[in-house]
C-alpha positions in Angstrom: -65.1 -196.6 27.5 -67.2 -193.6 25.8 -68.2 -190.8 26.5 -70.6 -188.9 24.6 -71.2 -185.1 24.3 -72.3 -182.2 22.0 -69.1 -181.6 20.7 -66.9 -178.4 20.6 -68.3 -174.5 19.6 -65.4 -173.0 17.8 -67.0 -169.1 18.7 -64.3 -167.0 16.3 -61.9 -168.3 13.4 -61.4 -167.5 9.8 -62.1 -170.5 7.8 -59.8 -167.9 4.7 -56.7 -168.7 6.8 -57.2 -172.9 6.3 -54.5 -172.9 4.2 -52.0 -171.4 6.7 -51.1 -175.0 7.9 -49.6 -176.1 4.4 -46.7 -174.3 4.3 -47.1 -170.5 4.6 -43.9 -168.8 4.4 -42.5 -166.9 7.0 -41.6 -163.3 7.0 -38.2 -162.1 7.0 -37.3 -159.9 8.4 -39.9 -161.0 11.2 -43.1 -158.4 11.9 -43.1 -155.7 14.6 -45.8 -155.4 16.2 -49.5 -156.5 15.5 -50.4 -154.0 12.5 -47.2 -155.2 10.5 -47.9 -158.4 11.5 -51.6 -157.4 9.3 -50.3 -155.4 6.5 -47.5 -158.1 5.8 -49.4 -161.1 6.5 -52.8 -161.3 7.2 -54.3 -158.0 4.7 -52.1 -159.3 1.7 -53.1 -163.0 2.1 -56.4 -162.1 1.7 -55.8 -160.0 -1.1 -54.5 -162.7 -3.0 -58.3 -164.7 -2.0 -60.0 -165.9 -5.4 -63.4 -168.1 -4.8 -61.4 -171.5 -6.0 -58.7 -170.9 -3.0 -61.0 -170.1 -0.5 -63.4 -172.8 -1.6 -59.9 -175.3 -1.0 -59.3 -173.3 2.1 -62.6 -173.7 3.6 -63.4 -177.6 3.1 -59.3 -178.3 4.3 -60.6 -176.0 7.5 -64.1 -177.7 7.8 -62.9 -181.5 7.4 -59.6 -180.8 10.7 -62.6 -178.9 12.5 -65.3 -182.1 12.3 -62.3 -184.5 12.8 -61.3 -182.7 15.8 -64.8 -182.7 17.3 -66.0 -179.4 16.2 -69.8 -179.4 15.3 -70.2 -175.4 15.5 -67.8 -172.9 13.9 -68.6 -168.9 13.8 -66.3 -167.6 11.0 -65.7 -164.2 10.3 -64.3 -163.7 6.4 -62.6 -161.2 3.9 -61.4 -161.1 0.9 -61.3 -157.7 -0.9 -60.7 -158.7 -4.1 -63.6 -161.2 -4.5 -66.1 -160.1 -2.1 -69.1 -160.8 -3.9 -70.5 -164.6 -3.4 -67.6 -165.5 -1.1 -69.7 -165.9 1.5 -71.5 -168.6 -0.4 -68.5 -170.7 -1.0 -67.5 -170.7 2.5 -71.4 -171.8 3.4 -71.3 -174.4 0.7 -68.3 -176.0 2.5 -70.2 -176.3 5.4 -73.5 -177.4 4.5 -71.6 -179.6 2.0 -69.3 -181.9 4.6 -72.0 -181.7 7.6 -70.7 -178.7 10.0 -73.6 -176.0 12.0 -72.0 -172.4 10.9 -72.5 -168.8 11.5 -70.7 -166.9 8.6 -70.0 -163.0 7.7 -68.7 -160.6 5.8 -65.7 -158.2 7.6 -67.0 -154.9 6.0 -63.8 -152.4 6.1 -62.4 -149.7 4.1 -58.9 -150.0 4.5 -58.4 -150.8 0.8 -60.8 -148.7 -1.4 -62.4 -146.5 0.8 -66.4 -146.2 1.7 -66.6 -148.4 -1.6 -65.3 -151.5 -0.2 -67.3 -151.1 2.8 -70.7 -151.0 0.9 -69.5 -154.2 -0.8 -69.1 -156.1 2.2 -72.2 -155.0 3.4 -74.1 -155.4 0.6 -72.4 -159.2 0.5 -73.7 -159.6 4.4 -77.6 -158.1 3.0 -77.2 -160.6 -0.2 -76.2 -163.8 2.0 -78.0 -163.2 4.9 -81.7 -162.8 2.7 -80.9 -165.5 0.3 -79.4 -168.2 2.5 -81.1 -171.2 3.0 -78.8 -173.6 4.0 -80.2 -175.5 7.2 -76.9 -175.8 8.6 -75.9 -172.1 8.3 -77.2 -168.9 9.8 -75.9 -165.2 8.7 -74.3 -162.6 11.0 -73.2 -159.2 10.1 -69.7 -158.6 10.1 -67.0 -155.5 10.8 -63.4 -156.3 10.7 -62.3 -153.7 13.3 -63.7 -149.8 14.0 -60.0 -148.7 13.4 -60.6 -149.7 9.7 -63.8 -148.4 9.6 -65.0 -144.6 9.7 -68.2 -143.6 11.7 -71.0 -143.8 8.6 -69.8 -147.5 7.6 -70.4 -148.4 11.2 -73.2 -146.8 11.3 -74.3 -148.2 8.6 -73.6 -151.6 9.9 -75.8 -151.5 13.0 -78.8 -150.0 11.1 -78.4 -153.1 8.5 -77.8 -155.8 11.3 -81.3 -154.3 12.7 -83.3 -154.7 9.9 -81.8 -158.0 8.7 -82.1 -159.0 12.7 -78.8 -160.7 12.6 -75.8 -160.0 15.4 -73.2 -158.3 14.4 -69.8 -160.0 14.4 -66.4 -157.6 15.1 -62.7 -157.6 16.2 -62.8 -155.1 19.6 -59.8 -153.9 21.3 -57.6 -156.8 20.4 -54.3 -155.0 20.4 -54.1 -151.1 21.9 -53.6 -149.8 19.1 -57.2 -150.0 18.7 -57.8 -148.7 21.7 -55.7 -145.4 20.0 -57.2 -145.0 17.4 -60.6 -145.1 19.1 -58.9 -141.9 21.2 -57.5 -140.4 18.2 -61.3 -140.1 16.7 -62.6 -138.8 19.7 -64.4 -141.8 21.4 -62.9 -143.1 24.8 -62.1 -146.6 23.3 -63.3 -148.9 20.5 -66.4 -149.9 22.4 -67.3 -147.1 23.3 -66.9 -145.9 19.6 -69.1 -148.8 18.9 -71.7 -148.2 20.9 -72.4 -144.1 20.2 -72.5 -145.4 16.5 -75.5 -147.5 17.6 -73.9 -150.7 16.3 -74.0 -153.3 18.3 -77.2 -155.3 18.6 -78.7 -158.1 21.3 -76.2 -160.9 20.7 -73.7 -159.7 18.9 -69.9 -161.2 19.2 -66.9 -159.4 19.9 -63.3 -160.9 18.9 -61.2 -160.7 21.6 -61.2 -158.1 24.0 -57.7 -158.1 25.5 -57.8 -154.4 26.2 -61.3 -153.5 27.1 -61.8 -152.2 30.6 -63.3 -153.4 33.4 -66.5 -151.4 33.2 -66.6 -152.4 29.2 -67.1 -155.9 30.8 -68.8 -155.3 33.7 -71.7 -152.9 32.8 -71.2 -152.0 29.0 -71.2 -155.1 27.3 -74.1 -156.4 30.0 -76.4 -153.8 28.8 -76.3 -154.6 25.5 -76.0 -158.3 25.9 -73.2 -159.0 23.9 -70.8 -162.2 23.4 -66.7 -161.9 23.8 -64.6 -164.7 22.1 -61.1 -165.0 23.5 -58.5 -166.7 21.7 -55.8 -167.1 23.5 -53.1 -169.0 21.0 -53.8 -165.9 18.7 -53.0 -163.8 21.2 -49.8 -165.3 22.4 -49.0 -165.8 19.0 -49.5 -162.2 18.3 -48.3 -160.7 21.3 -51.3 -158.4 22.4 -51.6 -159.2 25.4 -53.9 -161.5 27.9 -57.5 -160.9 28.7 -57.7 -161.0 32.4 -60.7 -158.8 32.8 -62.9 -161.1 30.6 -62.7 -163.1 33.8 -65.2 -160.3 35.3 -68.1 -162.2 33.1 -70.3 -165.0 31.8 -70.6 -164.4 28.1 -67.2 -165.0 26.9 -66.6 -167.8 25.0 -63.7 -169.3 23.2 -62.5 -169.1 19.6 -59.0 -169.9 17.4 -58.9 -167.1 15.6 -57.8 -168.8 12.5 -55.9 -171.7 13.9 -57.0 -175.1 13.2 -60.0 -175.8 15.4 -58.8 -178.4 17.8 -60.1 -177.2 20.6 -58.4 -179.5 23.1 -55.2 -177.3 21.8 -57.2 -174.1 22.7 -58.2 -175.4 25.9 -54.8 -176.2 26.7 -53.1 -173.0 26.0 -56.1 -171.1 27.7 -54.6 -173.0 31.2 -51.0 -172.7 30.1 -52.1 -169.2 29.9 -54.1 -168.7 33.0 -51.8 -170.5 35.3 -48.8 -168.2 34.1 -51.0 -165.3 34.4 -51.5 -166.2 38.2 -55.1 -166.9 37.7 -57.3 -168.1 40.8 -58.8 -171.1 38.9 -57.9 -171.6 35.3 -59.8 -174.7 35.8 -63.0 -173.0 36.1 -62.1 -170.1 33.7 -61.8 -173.7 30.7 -65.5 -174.7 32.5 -66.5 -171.7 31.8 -65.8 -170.4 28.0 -67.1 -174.3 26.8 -70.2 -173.3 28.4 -70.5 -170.0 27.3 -69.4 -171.0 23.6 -72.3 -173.9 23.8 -75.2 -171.2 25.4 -73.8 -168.6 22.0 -74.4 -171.8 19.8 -78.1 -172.3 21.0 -79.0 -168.2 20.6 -78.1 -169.4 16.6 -79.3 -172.7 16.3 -81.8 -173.4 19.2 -80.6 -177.0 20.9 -78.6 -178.1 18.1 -80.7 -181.4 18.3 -78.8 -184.3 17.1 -76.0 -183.6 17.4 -73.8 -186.1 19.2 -69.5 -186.5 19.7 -68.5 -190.2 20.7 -65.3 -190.0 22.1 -62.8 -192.6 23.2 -62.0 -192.1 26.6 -58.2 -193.4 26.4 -55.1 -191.9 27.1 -53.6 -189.0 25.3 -56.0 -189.9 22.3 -58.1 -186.6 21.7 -60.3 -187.7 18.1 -63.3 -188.3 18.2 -64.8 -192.0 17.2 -67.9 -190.4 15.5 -69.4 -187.1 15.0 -73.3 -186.6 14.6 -74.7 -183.2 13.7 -78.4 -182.2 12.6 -78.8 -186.4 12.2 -76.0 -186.4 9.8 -72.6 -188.4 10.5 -69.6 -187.3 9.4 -67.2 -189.1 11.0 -67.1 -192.6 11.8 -64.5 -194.9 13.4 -62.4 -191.8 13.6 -62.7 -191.2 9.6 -64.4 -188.3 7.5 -67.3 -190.0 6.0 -69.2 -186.6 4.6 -66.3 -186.0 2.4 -62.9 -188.0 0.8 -60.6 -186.1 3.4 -57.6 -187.1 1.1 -58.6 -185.3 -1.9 -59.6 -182.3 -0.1 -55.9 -182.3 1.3 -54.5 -182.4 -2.5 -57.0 -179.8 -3.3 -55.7 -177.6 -0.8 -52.0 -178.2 -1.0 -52.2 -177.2 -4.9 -54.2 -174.3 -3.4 -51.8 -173.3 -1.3 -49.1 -173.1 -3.8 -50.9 -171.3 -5.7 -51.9 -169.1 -2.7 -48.5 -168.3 -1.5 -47.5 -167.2 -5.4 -49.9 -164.8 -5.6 -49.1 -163.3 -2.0 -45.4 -163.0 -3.6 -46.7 -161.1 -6.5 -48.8 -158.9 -4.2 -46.1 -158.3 -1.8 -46.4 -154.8 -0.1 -48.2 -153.1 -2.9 -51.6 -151.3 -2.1 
């Protein structure tokens, strides 16, 4: 038996981090806390991004995503070493093997200053005017305010206004955010956020584990904004879990960079929930696939033909065949929009190289 639906909206990941599953070494000694877990993981690996890695990186990512069900996947990306035109090599994955995508740039400074953040911006301005993908739309992205000073964000929301994109931006995903926030004189990252005039109607905030309740409540509600929680990121990471995203609507789901099988997500969000002592994690699952679907429609209206035939047998999770925008790429359980087997080898000589150049990078500025 069948059933057929619109398949899964993966609302946050990092299509850069595709590569992650292919052998990424471990750290030793292990990270303390979320910020080493960034300087010695996450801010080196995408150091060490060139076009030809991320280009391996995002096709491996694309072709697990549309095999897994996923027709929708919002990515945020950086790489501060090769900003310019990475944005197109993650869109030409997409368009390329069949997959609906909202892509941006995570302007920051924490490498070179107000310099790098222009770049990134000027990469969101470039991408987001020239696109003409069908299958991809342009957001405007911020990696996190405590990497950012006041005129880059600033800067952000006066550029997301006159492009009329969202913008996209980690918020209060671990409390040293929140700290920082304090430190600059602001009451908390949102709140930072919003004085700068940044956000915009439908913009997407990453994760939210610390806001407060009135963030969620009233806040967020006024200027009609999107959370994405990601809970095996956040277990991963140890940062803590969201309870007061519970308080609303808009809050959808994402991986954060893990592969997006969204059955897996789903799971840990009501492994999660139920060890949280939630009232329903049931309807708290119902809930973010619904949310992630209505985000999906504010990009790409009713994401018309686009249809997920899935086997309805036990323990078996693939989907038979994936339509999207008319287009099917999968069939009989198979990529058919791309020779998944060569864009494996392509990544796993990618990732070797990937990891060398992380080791060559190491801890240096």
């Amino acid at each position: 038996m069948a059933r057929i639906d619109g398949g899964f909206v993966n609302a946050h990941t990092h299509l850069y981090s595709g590569l992650a599953p292919l052998g990424l070494p471990p750290l030793d000694p292990p990270p303390c806390g979320f910020i080493e877990i960034l300087e010695r993981r996450w801010w080196i690996l995408d150091r060490a991004m060139d076009h030809d890695i991320l280009r391996a990186a995002a096709r491996f990512y694309v072709a697990n995503a549309l095999l897994a069900g996923t027709t929708v996947l919002v990515d945020h990306h950086e790489s501060p070493t090769s900003i310019e035109g990475s944005l197109d090599v993650i869109a030409d994955a997409c368009q390329d093997l069949g997959i609906r995508a909202v892509v941006c740039y995570g302007v920051t400074e924490r490498n070179r200053g107000e310099e790098e953040a222009l770049a990134g911006l000027e990469e969101n301005r470039r991408f987001i005017e020239e696109n003409q993908r069908p299958l991809v739309r342009g957001a405007l992205g911020l990696h996190a305010s405590f990497t950012l000073g006041d005129a880059s964000i600033r800067r952000a929301g006066d550029l997301a206004r006159r492009l009329r994109v969202p913008i996209h931006v980690h918020v209060a995903e671990d409390v040293a955010d929140v700290e920082d926030a304090k430190q600059r004189g602001y009451d908390g990252p949102l709140e930072r956020l919003l004085a700068l005039d940044a956000l915009v109607p439908g913009s997407i905030l990453a994760h939210g584990v610390h806001l407060r309740k009135t963030n969620v409540q009233i806040d967020l509600g006024n200027v009609y904004a999107w959370i994405v929680q990601n809970p095996r990121s956040n277990e991963a990471n140890a940062v803590g879990y969201a309870r007061v995203l519970g308080l609303s609507d808009r809050v959808a789901l994402g991986t954060d960079g893990f592969p997006s099988n969204m059955h897996d997500e789903l799971d840990a969000l009501r492994r999660i929930a139920m060890k949280e002592d939630e009232v329903s994690p049931d309807l708290i699952v119902q809930s973010r696939c619904e949310a992630s679907t209505r985000l999906a429609f504010e990009s790409f209206g009713a994401c018309k033909n686009d249809f997920v035939e899935w086997e309805e047998a036990p323990g078996n999770r693939a989907p038979r065949s994936v339509i999207i925008a008319g287009r099917e790429v999968v069939r009989d359980g198979e990529l058919v929009s791309g020779n998944f087997q060569s864009i494996r080898e392509e990544a796993e000589r990618a990732a070797a190289r990937l990891w060398k150049r992380m080791q060559s990078i190491g801890d240096k500025p």
